[in-house]
VEXVEXTI-16829 format. One record per atom (N, C-alpha, C): x, y, z; residue in three letters. Coordinates in steps of 0.1 Angstrom, whole numbers, plus 2048, in hexadecimal, padded with zeros to 3 digits. Example, Ala and Ser with C-alpha at 12.3 -4.5 7.8 and 13.67 -1.06 7.14 Angstrom:
<recs>
8847C784EALA;87B7D384EALA;8847DF84EALA;8807EA847SER;8897F5847SER;88180084FSER;
</recs>
This chain:
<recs>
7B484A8CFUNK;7AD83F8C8UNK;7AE8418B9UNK;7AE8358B1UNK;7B48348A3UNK;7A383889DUNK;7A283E894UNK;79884488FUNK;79883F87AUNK;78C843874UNK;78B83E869UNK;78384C864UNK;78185585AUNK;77985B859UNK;772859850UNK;763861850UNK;76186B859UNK;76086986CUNK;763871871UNK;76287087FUNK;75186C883UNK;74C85E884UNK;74185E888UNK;74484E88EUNK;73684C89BUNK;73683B89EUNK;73383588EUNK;74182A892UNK;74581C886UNK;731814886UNK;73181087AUNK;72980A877UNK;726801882UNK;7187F587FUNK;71F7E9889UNK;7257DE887UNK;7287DE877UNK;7357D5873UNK;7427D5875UNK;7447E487AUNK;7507E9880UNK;7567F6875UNK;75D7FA87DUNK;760808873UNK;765807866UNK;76A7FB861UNK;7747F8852UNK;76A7F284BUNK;75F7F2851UNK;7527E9843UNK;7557F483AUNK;7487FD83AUNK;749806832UNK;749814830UNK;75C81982FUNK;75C826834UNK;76E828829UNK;76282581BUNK;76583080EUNK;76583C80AUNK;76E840801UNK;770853803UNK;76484F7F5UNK;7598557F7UNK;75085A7EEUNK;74E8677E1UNK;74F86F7EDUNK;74B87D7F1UNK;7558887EFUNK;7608847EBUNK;76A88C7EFUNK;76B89C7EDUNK;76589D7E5UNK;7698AF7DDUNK;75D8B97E4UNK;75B8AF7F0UNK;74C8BB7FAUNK;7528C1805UNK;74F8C9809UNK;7568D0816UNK;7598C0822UNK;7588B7820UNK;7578AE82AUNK;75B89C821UNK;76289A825UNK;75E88C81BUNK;755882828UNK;74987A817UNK;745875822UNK;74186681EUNK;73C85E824UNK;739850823UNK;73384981DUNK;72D843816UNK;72683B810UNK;720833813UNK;71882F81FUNK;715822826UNK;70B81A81CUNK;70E81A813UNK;70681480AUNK;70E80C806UNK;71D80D802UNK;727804801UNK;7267F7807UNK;7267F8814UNK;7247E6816UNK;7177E2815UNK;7117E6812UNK;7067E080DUNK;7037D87FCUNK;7097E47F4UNK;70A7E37E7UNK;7137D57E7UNK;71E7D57EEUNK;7287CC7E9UNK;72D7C67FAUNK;7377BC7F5UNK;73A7B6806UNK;7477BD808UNK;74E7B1812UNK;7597B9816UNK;7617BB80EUNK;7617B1804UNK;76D7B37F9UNK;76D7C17F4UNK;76A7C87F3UNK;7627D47EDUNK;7717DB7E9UNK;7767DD7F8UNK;7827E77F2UNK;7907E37F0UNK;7977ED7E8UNK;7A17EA7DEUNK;7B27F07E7UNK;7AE7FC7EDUNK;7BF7FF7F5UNK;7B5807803UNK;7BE806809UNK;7BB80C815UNK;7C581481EUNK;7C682281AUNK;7CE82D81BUNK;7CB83482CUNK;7DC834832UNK;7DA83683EUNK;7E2843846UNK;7D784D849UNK;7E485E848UNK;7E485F853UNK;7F185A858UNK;7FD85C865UNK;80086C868UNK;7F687287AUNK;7F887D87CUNK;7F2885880UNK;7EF88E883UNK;7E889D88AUNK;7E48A687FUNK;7DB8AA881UNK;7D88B3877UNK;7D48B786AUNK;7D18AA864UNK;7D18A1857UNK;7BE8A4858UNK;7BD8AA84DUNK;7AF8AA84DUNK;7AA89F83FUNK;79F89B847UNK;79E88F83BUNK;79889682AUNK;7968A182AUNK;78D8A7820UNK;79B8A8816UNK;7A68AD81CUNK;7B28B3819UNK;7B78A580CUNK;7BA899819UNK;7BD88D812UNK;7B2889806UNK;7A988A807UNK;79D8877FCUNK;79E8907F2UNK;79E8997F2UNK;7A289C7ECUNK;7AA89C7E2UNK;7B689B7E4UNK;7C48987E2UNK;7C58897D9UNK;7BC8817E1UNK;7BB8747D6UNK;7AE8767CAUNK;7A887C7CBUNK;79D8837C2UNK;7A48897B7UNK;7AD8917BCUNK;7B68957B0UNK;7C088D7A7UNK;7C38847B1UNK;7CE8797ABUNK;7C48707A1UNK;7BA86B7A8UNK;7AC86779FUNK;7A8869791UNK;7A4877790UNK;7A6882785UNK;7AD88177FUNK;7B7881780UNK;7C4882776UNK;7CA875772UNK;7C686A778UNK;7C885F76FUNK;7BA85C760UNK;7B0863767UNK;7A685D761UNK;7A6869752UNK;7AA877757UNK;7A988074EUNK;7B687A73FUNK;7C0874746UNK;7C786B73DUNK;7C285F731UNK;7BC858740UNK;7B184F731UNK;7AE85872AUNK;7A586372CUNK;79B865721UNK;7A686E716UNK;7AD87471EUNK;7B7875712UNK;7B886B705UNK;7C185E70AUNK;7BF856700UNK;7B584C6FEUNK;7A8851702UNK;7A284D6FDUNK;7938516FCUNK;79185F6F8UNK;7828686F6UNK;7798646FCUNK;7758546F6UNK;76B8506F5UNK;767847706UNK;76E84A70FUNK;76F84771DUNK;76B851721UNK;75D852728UNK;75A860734UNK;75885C73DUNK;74A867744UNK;74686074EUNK;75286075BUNK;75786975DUNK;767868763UNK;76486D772UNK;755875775UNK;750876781UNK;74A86C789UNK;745863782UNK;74685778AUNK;74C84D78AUNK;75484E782UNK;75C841783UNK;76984678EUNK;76D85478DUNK;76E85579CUNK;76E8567AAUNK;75E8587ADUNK;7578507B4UNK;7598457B7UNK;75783D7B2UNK;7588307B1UNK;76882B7B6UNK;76E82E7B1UNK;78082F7B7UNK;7848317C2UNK;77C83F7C6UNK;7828457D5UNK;77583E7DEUNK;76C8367DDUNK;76282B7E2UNK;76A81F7E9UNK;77A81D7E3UNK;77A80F7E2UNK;7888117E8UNK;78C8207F0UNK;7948227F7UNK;794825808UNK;79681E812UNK;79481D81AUNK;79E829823UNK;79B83382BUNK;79E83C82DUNK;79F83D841UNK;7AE83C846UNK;7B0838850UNK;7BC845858UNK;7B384886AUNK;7BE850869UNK;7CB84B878UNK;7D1850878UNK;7D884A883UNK;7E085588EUNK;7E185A898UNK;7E786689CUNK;7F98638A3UNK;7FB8558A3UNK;8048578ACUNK;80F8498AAUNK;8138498B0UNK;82483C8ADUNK;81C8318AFUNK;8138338C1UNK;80F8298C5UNK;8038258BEUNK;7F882C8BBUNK;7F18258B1UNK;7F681F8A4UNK;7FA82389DUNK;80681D891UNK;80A80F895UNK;80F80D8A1UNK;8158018A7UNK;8087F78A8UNK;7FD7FD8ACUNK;7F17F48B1UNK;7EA7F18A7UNK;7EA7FB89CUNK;7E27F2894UNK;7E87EB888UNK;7F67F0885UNK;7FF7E387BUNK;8007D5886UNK;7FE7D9892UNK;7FF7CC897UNK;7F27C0898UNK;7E57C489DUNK;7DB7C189EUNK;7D27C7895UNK;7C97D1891UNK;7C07D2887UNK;7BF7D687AUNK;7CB7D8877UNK;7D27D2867UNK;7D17C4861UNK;7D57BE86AUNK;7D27AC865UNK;7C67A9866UNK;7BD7AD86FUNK;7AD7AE86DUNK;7A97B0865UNK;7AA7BE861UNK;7A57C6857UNK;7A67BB84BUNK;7B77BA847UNK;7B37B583BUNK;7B07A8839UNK;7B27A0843UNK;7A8790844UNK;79D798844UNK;79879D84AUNK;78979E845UNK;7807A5837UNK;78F7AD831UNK;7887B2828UNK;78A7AA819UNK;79B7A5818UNK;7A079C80FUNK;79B78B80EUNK;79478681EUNK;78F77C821UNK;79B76F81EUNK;79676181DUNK;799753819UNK;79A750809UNK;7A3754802UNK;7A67507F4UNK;7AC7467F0UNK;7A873F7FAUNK;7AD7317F1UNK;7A77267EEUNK;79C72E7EBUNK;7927267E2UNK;79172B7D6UNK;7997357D0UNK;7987357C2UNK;79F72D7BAUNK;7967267AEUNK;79D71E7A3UNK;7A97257A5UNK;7B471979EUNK;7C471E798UNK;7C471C789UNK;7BB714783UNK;7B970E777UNK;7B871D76FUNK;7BD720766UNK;7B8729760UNK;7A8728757UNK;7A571D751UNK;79A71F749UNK;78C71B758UNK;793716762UNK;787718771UNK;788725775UNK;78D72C772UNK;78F73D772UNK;78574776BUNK;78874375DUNK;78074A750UNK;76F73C756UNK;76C736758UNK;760730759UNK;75873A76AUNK;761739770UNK;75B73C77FUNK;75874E779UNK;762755776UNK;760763770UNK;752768768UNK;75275A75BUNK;74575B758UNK;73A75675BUNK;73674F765UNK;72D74B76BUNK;729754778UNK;73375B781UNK;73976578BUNK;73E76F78DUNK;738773780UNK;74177F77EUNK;74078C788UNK;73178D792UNK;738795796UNK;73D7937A6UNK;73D7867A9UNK;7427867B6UNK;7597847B0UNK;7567817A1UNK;76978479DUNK;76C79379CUNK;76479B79CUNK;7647A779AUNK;7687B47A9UNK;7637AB7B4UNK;76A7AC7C7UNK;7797AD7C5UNK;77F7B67C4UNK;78E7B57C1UNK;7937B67D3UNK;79D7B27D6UNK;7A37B47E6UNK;7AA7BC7E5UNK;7AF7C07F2UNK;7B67CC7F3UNK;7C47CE7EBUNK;7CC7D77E5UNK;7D67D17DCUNK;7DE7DC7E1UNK;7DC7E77ECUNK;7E67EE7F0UNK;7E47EE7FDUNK;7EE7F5805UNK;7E97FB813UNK;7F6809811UNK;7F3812817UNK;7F981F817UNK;7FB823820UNK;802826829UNK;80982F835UNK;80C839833UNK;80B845831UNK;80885382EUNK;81285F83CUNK;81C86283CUNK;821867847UNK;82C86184FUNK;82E85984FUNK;83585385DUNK;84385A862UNK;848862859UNK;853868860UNK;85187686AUNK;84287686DUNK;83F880877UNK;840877886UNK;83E868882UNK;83E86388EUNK;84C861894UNK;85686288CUNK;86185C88FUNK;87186588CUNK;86F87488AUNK;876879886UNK;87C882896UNK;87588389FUNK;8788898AAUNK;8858808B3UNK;8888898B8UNK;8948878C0UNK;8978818CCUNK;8A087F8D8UNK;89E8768E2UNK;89A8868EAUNK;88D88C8F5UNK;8888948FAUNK;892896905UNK;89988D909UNK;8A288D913UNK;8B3892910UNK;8B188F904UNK;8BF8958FEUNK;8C48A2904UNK;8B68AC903UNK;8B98B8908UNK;8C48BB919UNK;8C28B191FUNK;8C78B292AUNK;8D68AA92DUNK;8DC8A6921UNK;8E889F91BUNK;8F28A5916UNK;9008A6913UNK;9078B190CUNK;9048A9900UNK;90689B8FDUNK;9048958EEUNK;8F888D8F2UNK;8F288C8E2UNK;8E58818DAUNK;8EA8728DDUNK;8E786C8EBUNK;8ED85D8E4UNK;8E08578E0UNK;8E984D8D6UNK;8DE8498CDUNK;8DD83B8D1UNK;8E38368DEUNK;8DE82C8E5UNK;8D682B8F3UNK;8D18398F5UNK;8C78398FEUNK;8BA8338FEUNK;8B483290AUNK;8A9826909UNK;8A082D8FFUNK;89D83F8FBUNK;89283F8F4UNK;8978378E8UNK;8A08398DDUNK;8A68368D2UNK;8A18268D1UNK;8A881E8DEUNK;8A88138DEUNK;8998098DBUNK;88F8128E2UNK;87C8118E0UNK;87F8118D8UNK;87E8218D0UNK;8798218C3UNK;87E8198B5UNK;88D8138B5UNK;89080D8ACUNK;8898008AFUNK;8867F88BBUNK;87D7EF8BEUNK;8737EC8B3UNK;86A7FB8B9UNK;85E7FD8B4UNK;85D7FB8A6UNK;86480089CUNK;865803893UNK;8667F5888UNK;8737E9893UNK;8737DD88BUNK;8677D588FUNK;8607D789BUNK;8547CF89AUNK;84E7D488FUNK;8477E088DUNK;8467E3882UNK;8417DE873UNK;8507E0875UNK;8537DD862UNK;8587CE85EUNK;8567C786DUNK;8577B686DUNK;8477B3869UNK;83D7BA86EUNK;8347BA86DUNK;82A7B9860UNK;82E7C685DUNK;82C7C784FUNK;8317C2842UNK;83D7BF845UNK;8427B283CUNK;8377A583EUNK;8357A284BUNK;830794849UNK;825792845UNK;81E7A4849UNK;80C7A483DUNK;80E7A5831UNK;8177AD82AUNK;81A7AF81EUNK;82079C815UNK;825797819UNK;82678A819UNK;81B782818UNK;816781821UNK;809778825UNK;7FB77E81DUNK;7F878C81CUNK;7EC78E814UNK;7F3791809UNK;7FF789806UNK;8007937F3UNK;7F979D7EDUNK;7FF7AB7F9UNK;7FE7B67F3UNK;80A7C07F7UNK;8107CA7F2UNK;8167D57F3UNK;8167DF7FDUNK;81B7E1809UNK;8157E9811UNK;8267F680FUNK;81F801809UNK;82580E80DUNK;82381A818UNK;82F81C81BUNK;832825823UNK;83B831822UNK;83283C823UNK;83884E819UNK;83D855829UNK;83D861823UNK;84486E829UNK;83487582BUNK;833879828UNK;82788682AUNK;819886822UNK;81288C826UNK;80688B81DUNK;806897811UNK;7F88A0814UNK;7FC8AD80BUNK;8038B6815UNK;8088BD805UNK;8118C9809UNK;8078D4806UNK;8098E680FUNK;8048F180AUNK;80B8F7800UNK;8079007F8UNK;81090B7F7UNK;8039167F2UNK;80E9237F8UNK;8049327F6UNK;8069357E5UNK;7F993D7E2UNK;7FD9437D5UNK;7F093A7CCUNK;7F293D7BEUNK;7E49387B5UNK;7E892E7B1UNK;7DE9277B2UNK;7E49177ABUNK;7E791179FUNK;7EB90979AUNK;7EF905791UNK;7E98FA78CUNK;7E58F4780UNK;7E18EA77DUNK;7D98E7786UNK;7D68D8789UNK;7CD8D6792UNK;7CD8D47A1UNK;7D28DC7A2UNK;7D28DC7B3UNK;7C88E77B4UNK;7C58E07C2UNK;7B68E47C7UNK;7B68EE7D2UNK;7AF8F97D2UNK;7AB9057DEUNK;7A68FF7EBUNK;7AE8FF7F4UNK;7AB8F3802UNK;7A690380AUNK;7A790E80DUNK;7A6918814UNK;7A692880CUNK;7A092F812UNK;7A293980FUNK;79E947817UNK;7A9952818UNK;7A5958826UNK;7A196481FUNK;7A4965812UNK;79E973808UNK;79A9727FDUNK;7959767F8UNK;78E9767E7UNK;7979787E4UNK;7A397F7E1UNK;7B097D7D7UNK;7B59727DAUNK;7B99697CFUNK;7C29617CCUNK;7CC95C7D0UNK;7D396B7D2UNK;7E79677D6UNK;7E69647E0UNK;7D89607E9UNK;7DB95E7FAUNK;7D29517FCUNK;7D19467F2UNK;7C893C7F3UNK;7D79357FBUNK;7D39277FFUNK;7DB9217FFUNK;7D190F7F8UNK;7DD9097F3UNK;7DE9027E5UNK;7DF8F57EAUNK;7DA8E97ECUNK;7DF8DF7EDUNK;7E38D77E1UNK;7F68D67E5UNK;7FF8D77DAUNK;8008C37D9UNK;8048C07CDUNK;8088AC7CFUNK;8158AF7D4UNK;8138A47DBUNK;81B8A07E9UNK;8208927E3UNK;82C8927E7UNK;8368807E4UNK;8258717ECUNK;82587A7FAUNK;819871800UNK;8138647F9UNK;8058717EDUNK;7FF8667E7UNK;7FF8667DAUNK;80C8657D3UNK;8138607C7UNK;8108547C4UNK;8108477CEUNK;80B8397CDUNK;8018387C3UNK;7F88437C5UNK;7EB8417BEUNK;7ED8437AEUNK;7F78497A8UNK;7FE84B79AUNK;80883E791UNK;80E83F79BUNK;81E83979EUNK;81B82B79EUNK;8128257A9UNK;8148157ABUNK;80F8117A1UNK;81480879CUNK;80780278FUNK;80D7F4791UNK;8167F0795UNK;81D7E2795UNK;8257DF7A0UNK;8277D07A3UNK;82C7CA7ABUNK;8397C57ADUNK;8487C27B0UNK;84D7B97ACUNK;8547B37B5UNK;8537A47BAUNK;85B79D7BEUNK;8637947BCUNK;86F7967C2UNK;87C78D7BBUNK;8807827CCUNK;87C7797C8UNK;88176B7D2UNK;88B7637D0UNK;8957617DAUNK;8A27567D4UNK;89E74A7DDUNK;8A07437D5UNK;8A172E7DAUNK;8AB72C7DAUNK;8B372A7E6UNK;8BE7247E6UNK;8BD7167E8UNK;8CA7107E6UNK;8CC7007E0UNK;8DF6F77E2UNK;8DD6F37E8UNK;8EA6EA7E8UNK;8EE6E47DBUNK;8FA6E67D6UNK;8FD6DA7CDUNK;90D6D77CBUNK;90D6CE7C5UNK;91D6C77C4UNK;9266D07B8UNK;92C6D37BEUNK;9396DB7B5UNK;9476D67B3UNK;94F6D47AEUNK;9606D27A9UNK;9636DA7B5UNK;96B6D87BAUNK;9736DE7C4UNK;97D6EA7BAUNK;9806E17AEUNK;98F6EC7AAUNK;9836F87A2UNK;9766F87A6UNK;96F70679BUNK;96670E7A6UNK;96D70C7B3UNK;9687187C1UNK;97B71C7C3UNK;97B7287C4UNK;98772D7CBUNK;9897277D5UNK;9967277D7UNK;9A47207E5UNK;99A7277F1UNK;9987377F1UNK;99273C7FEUNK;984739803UNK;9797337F9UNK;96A7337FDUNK;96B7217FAUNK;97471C7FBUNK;97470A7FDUNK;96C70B808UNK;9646F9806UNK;95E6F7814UNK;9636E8814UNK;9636E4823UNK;96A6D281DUNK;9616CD819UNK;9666C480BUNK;9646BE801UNK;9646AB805UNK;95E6A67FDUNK;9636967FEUNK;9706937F4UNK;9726837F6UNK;97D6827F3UNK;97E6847E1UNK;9746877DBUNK;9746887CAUNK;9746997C9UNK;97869F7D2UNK;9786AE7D2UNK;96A6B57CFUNK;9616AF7D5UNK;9546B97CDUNK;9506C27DDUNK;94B6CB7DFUNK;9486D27E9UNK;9396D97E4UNK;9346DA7F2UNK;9256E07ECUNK;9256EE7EBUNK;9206F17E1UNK;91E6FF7DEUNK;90E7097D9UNK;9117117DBUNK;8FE71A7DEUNK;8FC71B7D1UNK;8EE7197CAUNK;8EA71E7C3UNK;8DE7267C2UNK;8DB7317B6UNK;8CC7367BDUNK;8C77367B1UNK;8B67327B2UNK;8AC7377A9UNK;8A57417ABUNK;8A77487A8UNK;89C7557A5UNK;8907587A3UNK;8847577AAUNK;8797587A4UNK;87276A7A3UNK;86D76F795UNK;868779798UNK;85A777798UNK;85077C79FUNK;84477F79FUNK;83E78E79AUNK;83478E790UNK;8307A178FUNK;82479C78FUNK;81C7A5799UNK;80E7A979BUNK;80B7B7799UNK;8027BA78FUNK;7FD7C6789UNK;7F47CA797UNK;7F77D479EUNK;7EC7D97A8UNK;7E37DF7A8UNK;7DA7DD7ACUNK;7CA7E07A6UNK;7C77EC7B2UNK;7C77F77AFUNK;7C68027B7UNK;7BA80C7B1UNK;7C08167AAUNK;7BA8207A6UNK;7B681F795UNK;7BD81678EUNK;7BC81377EUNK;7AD81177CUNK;7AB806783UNK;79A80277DUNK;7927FC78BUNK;7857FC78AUNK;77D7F5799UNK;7797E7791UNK;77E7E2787UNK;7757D9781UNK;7837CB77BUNK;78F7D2780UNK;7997CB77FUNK;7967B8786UNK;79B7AE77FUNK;79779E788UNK;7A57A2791UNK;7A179379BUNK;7AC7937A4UNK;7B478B79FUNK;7B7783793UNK;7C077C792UNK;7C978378BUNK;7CD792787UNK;7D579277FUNK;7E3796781UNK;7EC78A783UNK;7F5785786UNK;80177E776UNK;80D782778UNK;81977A772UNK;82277177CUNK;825766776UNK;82E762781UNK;83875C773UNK;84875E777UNK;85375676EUNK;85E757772UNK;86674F775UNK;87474C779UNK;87F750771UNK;88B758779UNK;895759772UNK;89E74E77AUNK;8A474876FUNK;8AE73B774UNK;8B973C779UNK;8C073F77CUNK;8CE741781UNK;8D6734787UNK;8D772B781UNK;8D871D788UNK;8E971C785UNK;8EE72277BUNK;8F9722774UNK;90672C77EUNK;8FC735787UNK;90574078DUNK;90673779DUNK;91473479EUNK;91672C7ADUNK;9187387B4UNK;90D73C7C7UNK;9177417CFUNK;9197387D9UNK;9287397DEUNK;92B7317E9UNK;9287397F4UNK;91C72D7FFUNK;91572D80AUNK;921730813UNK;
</recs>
């Protein structure tokens, strides 16, 4: 069964109301059920998902606690007069939704069915906001704080190559690995449902969905910088072991922006003698033949993750690169 932590019965709103990392730096992380209350569903900002066995959630909280810290220890770098850096990370790891998953088949079950839930229910019906920009700046200051509900702007899959790095179990009883046996055959299945999947949410809720290698890493010996003492089996040092940063949850540093690039393709009339003899298509009798053209659109969306809790939802660029001049023949 797909689980959320802490390990306790889901609210009665259901387990993804309100079950933000609060707490994290306690022997335990723990919940805040005051969150949906304070605020609605819109509340949270990414919703981080660690694919796997053995994955303790204190470990992961940690881990983004630190990632936390160290953005925020940067503001105040440049800029002193910013504190207050204990709750405002608080507040950060509040508005991260913390999910666990143990196995292919759950992975499968819930990018299929309670993923699209989740974030219809947590991102809701937007298309009721003004497009007008100055019905924007009016509704913000008259609303400011129902504009201040930011939607989810990440999703994170944390692991997945533990699900899918094993081998065909049957091989063993084969002189060779074929790589067209029925397991192979499932699991590449599996895999494009998948990531057909997640394309079509990542599409449809205009947001980003990442998927990593591993979560944290150990290593023995005294730590360094800020990594944190996860265990310890002696009062000396040399035998702690360290939860070290991991590629995993880099997102939380790294993402800060969006970018997509869309092509519009287009028929148009071309000179026969200005396409090559080989990519001719028949033409009419004035020699023109149709040929592709593409417009380029880029879109960049600044992702609103770990930067600020107080970031609006519109903050958005949109601007076309033209390419109308570059023919490819269809």
């Amino acid at each position: 069964m797909m689980r959320s932590f802490p390990h306790r019965p889901p609210p009665p709103g259901g387990p993804y109301d309100s079950n933000g990392i609060v707490r994290s730096s306690t022997a335990a992380t723990d919940v805040d059920r005051r969150v949906g209350v304070s605020y609605d569903h819109c509340y949270y900002t990414a919703i981080y998902v660690s694919m796997g066995e053995g994955i303790r959630s204190v470990i992961i909280a940690r881990r983004l606690e630190q990632m936390v810290n160290a953005r925020l220890d940067a503001v105040i770098e440049d800029d002193p007069t910013s504190r207050g850096g204990g709750n405002e990370a608080r507040r950060i790891l509040s508005r991260i939704v913390l999910i666990s998953i143990r196995n292919e088949e759950e992975f499968e079950d819930f990018v299929m069915g309670m993923l699209p839930n989740l974030l219809d229910r947590i991102n809701g019906d937007r298309e009721d906001c003004p497009n007008d920009e100055r019905q924007r700046q009016s509704a913000r200051h008259h609303h400011r704080r129902r504009w201040r509900r930011t939607k989810v702007g990440l999703v994170a899959f944390d692991g997945i190559a533990g699900f899918f790095r094993f081998s065909d179990p049957s091989s063993l009883q084969r002189p060779t690995n074929d790589v067209n046996s029925a397991f192979y055959l499932r699991r590449g299945s599996r895999l494009l449902r998948i990531s057909s999947r997640l394309r079509e949410l990542s599409d449809r809720q205009d947001i980003p969905i990442l998927i990593t290698n591993q979560v944290t890493a150990f290593a023995a010996g005294v730590g360094v910088g800020p990594q944190l003492s996860v265990t310890s089996s002696t009062h000396d040092s040399r035998h702690r072991r360290w939860a070290v940063p991991a590629l995993g949850l880099a997102w939380s540093n790294c993402v800060t922006a969006r970018y997509i690039l869309r092509r519009t393709d287009r028929m148009v009339d071309a000179a026969a003698d200005e396409i090559s003899c080989d990519s001719r298509k028949p033409g009419d009798a004035n020699g023109k033949v149709d040929v592709m053209t593409s417009r380029k659109t880029m879109r960049v969306r600044e992702a609103r993750i770990l930067q600020s809790v107080n970031m609006s939802v519109d903050r958005e660029v949109q601007f076309v690169v033209d390419t109308q001049d570059v023919m490819v023949v269809a």
